[in-house]
Every structure is written in structure tokens, then in C-alpha cells.
RODO-370658 format. One record per residue (C-alpha): residue number from 1; residue in three letters; z, y negated, x. Coordinates in steps of 0.02 Angstrom, whole numbers, plus 50000, padded with zeros to 5 digits. Example, Ala and Ser with C-alpha at 12.3 -4.5 7.8 and 13.67 -1.06 7.14 Angstrom:
FIMAR resi resn     Z     Y     X
FIMAR    1  Ala 50390 50225 50615
FIMAR    2  Ser 50357 50053 50684
This chain:
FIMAR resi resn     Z     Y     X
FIMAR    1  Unk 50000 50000 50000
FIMAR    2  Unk 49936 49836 50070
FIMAR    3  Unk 50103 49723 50054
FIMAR    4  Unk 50114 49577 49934
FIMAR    5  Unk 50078 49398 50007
FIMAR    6  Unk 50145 49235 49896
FIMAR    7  Unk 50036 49113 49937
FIMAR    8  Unk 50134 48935 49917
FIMAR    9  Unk 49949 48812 49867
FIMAR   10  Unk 50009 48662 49952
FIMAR   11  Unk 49945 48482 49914
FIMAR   12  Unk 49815 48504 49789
FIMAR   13  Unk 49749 48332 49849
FIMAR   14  Unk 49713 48408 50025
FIMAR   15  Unk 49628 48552 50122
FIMAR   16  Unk 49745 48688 50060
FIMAR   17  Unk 49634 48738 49923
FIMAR   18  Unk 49479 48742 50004
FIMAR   19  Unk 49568 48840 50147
FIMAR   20  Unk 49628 48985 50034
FIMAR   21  Unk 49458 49014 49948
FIMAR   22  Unk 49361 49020 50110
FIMAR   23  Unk 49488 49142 50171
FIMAR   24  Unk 49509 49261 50044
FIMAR   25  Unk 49384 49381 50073
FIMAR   26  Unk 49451 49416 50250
FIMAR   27  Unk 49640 49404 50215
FIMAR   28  Unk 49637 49532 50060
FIMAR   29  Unk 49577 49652 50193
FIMAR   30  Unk 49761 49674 50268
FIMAR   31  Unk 49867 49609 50116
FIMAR   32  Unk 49858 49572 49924
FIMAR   33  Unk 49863 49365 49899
FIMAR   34  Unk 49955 49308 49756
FIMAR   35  Unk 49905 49115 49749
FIMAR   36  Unk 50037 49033 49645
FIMAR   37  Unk 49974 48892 49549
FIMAR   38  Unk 49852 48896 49400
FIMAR   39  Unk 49669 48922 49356
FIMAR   40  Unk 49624 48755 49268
FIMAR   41  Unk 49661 48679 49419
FIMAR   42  Unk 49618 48809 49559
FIMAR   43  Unk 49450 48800 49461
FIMAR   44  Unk 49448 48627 49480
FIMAR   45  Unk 49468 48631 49658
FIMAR   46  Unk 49330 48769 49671
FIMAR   47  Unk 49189 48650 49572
FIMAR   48  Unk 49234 48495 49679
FIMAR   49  Unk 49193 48615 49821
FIMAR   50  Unk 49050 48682 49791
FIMAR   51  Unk 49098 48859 49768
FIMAR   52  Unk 49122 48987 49638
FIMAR   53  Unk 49304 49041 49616
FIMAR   54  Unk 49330 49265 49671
FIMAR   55  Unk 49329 49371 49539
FIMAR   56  Unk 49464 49461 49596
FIMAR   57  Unk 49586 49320 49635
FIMAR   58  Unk 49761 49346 49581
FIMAR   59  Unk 49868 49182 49492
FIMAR   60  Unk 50025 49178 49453
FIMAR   61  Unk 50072 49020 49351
FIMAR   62  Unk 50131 48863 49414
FIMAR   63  Unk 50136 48723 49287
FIMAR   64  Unk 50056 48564 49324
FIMAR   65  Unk 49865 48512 49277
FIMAR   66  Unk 49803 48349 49335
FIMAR   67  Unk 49646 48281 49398
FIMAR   68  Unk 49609 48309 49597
FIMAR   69  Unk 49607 48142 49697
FIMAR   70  Unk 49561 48218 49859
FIMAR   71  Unk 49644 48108 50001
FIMAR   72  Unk 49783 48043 49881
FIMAR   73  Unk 49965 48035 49889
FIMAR   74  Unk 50022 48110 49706
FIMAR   75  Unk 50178 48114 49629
FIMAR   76  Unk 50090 48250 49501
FIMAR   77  Unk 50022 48342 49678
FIMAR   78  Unk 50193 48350 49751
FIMAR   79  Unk 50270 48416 49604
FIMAR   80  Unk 50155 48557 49578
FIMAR   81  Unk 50164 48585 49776
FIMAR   82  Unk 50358 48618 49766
FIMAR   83  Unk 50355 48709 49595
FIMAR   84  Unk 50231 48817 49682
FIMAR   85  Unk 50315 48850 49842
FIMAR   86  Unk 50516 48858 49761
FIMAR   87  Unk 50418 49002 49635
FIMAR   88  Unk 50340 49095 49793
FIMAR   89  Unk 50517 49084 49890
FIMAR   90  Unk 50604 49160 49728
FIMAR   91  Unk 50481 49293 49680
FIMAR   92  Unk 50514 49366 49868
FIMAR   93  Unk 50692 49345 49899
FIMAR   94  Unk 50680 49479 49731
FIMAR   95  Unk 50574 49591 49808
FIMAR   96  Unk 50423 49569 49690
FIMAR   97  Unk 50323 49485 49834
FIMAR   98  Unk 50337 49543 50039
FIMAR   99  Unk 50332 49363 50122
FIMAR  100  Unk 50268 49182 50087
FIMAR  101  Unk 50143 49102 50172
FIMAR  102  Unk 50134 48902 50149
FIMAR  103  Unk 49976 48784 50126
FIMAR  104  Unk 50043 48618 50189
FIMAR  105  Unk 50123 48457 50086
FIMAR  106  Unk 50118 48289 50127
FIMAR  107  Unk 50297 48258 50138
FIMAR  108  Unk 50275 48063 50077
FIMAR  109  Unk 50222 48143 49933
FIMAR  110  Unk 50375 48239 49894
FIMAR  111  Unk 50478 48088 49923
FIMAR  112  Unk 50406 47971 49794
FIMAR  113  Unk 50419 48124 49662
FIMAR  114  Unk 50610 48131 49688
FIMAR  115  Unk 50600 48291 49796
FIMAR  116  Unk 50729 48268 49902
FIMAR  117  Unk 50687 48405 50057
FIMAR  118  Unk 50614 48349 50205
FIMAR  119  Unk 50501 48494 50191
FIMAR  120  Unk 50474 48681 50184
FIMAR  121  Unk 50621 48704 50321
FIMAR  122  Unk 50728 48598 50238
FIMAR  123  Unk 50723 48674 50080
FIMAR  124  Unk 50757 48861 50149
FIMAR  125  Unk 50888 48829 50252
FIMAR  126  Unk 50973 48751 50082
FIMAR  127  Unk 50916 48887 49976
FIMAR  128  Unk 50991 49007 50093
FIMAR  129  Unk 51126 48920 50169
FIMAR  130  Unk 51062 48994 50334
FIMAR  131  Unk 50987 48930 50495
FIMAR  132  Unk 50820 48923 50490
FIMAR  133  Unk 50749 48957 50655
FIMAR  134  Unk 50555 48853 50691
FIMAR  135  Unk 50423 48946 50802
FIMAR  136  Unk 50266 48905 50832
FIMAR  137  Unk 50115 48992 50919
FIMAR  138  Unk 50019 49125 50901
FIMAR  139  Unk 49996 49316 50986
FIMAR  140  Unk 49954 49245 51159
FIMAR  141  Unk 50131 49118 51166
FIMAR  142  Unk 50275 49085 51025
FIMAR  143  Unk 50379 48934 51048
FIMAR  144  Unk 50562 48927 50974
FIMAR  145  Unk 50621 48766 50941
FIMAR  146  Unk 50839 48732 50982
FIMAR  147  Unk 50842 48565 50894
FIMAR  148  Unk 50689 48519 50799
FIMAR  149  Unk 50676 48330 50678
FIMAR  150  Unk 50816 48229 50783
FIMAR  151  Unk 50796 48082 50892
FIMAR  152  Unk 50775 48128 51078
FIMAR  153  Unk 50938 48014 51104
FIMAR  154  Unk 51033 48154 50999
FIMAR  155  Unk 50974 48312 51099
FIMAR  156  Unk 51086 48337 51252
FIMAR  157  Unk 51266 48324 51142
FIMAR  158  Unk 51176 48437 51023
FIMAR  159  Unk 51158 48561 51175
FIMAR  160  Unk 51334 48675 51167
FIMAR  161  Unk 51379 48834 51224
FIMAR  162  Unk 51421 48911 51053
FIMAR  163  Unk 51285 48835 50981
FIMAR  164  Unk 51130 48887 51098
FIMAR  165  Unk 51209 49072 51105
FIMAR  166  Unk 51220 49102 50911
FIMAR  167  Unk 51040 49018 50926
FIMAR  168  Unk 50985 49113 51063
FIMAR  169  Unk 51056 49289 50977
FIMAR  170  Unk 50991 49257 50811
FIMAR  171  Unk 50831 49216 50884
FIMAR  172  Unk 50822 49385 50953
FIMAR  173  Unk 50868 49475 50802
FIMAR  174  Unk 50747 49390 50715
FIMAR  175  Unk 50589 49462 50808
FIMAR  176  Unk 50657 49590 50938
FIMAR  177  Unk 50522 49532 51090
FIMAR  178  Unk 50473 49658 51206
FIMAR  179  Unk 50468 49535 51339
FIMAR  180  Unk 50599 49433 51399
FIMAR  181  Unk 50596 49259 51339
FIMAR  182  Unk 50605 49123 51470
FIMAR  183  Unk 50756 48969 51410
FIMAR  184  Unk 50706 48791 51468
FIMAR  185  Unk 50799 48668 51546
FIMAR  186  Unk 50835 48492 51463
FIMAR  187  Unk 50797 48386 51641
FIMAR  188  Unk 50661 48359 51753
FIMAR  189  Unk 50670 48535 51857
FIMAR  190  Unk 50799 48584 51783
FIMAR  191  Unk 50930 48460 51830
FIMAR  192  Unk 50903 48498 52017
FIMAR  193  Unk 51066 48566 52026
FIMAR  194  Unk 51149 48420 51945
FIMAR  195  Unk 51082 48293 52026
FIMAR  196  Unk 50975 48251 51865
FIMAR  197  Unk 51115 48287 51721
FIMAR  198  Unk 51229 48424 51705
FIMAR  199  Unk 51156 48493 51503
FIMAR  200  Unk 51102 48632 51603
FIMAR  201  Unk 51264 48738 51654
FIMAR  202  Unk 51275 48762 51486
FIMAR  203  Unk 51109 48816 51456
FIMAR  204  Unk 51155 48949 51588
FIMAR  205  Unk 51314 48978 51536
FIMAR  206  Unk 51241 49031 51355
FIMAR  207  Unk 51102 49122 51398
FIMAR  208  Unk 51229 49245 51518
FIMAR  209  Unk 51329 49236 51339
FIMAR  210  Unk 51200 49269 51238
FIMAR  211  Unk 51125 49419 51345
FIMAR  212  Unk 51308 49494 51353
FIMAR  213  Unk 51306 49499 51156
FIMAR  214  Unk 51151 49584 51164
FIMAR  215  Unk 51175 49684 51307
FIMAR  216  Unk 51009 49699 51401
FIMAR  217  Unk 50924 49538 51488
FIMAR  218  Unk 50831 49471 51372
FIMAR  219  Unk 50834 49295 51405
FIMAR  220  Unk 50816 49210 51583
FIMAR  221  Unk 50835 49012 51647
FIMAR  222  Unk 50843 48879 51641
FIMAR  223  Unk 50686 48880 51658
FIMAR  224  Unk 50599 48697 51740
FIMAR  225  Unk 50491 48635 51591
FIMAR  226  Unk 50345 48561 51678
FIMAR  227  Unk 50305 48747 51748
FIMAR  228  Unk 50330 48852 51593
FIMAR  229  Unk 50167 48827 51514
FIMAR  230  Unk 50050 48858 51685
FIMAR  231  Unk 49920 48975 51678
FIMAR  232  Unk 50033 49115 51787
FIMAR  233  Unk 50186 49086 51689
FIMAR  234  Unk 50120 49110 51540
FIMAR  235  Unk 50082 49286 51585
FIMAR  236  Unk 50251 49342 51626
FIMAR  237  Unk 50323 49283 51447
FIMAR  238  Unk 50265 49284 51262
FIMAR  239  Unk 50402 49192 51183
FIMAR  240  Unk 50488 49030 51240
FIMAR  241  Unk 50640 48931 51181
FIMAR  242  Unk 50618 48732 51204
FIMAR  243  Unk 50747 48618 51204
FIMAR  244  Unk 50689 48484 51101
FIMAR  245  Unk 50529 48470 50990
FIMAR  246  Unk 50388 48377 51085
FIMAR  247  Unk 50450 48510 51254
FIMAR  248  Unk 50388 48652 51150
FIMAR  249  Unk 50239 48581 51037
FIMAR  250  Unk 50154 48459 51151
FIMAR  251  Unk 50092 48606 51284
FIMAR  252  Unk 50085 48716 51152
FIMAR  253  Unk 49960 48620 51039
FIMAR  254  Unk 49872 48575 51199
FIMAR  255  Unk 49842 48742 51205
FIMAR  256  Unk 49835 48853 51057
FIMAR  257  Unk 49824 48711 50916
FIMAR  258  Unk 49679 48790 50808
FIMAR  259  Unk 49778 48971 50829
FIMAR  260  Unk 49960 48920 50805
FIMAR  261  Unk 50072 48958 50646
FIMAR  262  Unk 50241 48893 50602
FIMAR  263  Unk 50357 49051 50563
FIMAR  264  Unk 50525 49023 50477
FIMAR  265  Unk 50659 49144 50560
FIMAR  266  Unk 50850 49208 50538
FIMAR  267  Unk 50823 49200 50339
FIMAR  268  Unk 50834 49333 50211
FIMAR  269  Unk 50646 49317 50168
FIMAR  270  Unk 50479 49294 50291
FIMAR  271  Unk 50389 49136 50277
FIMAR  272  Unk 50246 49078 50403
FIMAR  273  Unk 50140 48937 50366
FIMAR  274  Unk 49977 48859 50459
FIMAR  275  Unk 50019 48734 50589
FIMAR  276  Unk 49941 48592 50536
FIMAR  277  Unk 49959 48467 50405
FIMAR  278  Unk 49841 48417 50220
FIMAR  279  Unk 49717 48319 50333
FIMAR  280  Unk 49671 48195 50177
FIMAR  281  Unk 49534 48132 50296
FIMAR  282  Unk 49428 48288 50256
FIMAR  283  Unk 49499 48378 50121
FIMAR  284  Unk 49367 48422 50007
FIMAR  285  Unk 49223 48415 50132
FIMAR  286  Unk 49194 48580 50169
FIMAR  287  Unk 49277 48534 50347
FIMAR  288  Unk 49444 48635 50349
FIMAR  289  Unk 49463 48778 50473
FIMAR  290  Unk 49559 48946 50413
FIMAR  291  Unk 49601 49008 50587
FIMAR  292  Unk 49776 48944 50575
FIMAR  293  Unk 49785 48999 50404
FIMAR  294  Unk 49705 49191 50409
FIMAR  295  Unk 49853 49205 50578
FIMAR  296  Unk 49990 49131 50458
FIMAR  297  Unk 49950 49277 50322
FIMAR  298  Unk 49909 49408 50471
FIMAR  299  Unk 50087 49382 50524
FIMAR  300  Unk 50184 49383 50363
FIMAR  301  Unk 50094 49532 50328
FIMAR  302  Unk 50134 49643 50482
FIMAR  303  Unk 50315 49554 50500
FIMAR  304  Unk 50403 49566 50338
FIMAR  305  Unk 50540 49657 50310
């Protein structure tokens, strides 16, 4: 049996749509979508496209009908974005769906309709009351984020022992690498042995921590940032753990940005989403790409619980 994927629409207004029907030809070969939203208005999205609408596409009802505005900030958009995605989230954590896969929301959006989550994160780590652990990347390099929306002013008092070794252990129980996972350092090279700050004895003091709890090495560092995305580095690791947000996602965009995926860890459901945002510039265009997309249902698929 092929496991159930809830597929969360996203912004009507943007590329999400137009992503999910190009895709779904090639995705229903290793999972069965279940696009929550409604016909009147996935047909909608089809005819502004172009395109005829599968045969064999599966809705499950989301209220909300309205007419597209492609490029628009919506209050009617946002609300149909959350009802889908809140739906999706509780149709899995029952069991009647495997994972949830996300289509992205503009986030402005959700704030002038009263929504008061600073996104998909936000909202799980409420639902839940659980940490929500961000990484980004794709097969060939995962980045796991320590602290993720904060000023960089805030980052080095939020670095703690306790904190980066519950971090550092959940992260592992979350996906089990086979590889070990390479820790960065805060500083410039890694604080050169205190000479440029000190937040790194107690990177290395929880990483021993966090390794004892385990008990095997999985983790090793601090690593010095500037090195950790090279070429030759790269091939010793798969999965990394940045400090601080732009550390992790800068290289790793560089890099991989058409590939990457955003996966939501240490929660009692899977969610992964594509790695990009409802680019209003092109949405309805015919412009989208689905690579991010197709990886973001590829992993909920073979990951889920």
C-alpha cells in the first residue's frame, strides 16, 4: 500500500496550485495525494492555467471559494491556506493520512486575516506543545537549524548546555543518520581557542553530553563554519547542525536551492514542505518548478512513521 500524503494547497493566489497539478502524475507513483481544498476552486486554478484538472485527483474539502487574484495578498487566500493545512495536520495526527506535505503561504497574508502563527512551524510546535526541529536540504546535505527566527544579537545567550544537548539528542532520534553529523561553531574558526568568544566550550561540552546520552559518536565539533560546506567536507557528512539561521541556509541555498525541502522534526506527525516561498511574481505563468516540491512528497513518503 502506497502511504497516504495530505497535501496542505498553500496560497491559492501563488504557485502552489500550479505546482501540485504539474506534479501529480510523478508523485502518485510513490504515494496517494490527498489535496485538501475544494474543486470549484482547484478547478479554477486549473482554467487560469491552461490545463485540464486529473481525473483521478483526490479532494478532501476545505471551505472557502473566492475568485483567484494571482500575485495578491488575500485575507480569503490565507484563510483557506490555514483551514487547509490545520485539516491536513489533524487528519494525520489520527492516522487517516501518513504525513503532510505543505505548499507555501505568504505569511503577511495570514496576519491581516487574524491568523496569529508566524507560520507552518509556529503553528505545530503549538499544536503539539513540542519542539519543532527545522532542516533543510536534500539527499546530498541536511541542515538542522539550533535557533531559527531570532535576531543574531539573541543567538550566543540562547547557546546553553542543556539546551543544545536535548537539541542535539532529539535531533538524532528524529532521523537516526548513518553518518555522523558535524556541530558548528558560533565564531570565526571556531573561537580560536577563545581568543574569538568563549560560546564554544559549551558547544563542546554538549555535544560530549549529547553523544554520552546516546552512547556512540554521533556528533563531532565544533566544527569552523567557513569550512563545513567545502567541496571535501561535504563528503565526510550528510547532516549538519548550524548555529544560527543564515550559517546553515546561506551555503546551503547557494548550493542545493532548487533541491532543498524544509522537514519539520521531533513532532508526533511528519511534515516536509518545499523550500521556497508563493513567488507572486510568477504564479500563474506556467513558471513554477516542482523539484522542491516532488523531494518534499518523496520524503514524507519514505520517512513517516
Amino acid at each position: 500500500m502506497k502511504p497516504v500524503v495530505a497535501i496542505s494547497i498553500g496560497d491559492m493566489n501563488g504557485i502552489g496550485p500550479e505546482i501540485a497539478l504539474k506534479a501529480h502524475e510523478t508523485i502518485k507513483d510513490f504515494c496517494k495525494p490527498l489535496y485538501f481544498c475544494n474543486y470549484p476552486m482547484l478547478e479554477q486554478a486549473a482554467k487560469l492555467l491552461g490545463m485540464q484538472l486529473p481525473k483521478d485527483l483526490e479532494v478532501e474539502y476545505v471551505e472557502g471559494e473566492f475568485a483567484i487574484k494571482p500575485g495578491k495578498i488575500s485575507k480569503k487566500s490565507a484563510r483557506l491556506s490555514f483551514a487547509s493545512f490545520t485539516k491536513a495536520v489533524e487528519m494525520t495526527a489520527s492516522g487517516i493520512t501518513d504525513a503532510v506535505v505543505t505548499l507555501p503561504i505568504n505569511k503577511e497574508a495570514w496576519h491581516k486575516a487574524g491568523i496569529h502563527y508566524s507560520g507552518h512551524t509556529d503553528y505545530l510546535r503549538k499544536r503539539f506543545n513540542k519542539e519543532a526541529i527545522m532542516m533543510l536540504g536534500c539527499d546530498k546535505l541536511f541542515v538542522a537549524l539550533f535557533t531559527e527566527h531570532i535576531p543574531l544579537k539573541d543567538v550566543p545567550k540562547s547557546i546553553t548546555k542543556k539546551r543544545l544537548t536535548r537539541f542535539l539528542v532529539d535531533f538524532y532520534e528524529s532521523v537516526y543518520p548513518l553518518l555522523p553529523v558535524a556541530v558548528l561553531g558560533l565564531n570565526p574558526h571556531a573561537g580560536d581557542g577563545g581568543v574569538l568568544g568563549d560560546e564554544e566550550e559549551k558547544i563542546a561540552a554538549a555535544i560530549e553530553k549529547a553523544n554520552k546520552r546516546i552512547g556512540k559518536e554521533i556528533f563531532f565539533g565544533p566544527v569552523v563554519p567557513d569550512v563545513a560546506f567545502a567541496p571535501a567536507f561535504r563528503k565526510k557528512v550528510s547532516h549538519i547542525v548550524a548555529m544560527y539561521h543564515d550559517q546553515g541556509l546561506a551555503p546551503l541555498k547557494a548550493l542545493y536551492f532548487e533541491e532543498s525541502i524544509n522537514v519539520s522534526l521531533n513532532l508526533p506527525i511528519l511534515r516536509t514542505s518545499v523550500d521556497h516561498g508563493t513567488a507572486y511574481d510568477i504564479a500563474y505563468k506556467g513558471l513554477a518548478d516542482t523539484t522542491s516540491y516532488v523531494n518534499a512528497v518523496h520524503y514524507a513518503a519514505h520517512h513517516y512513521h
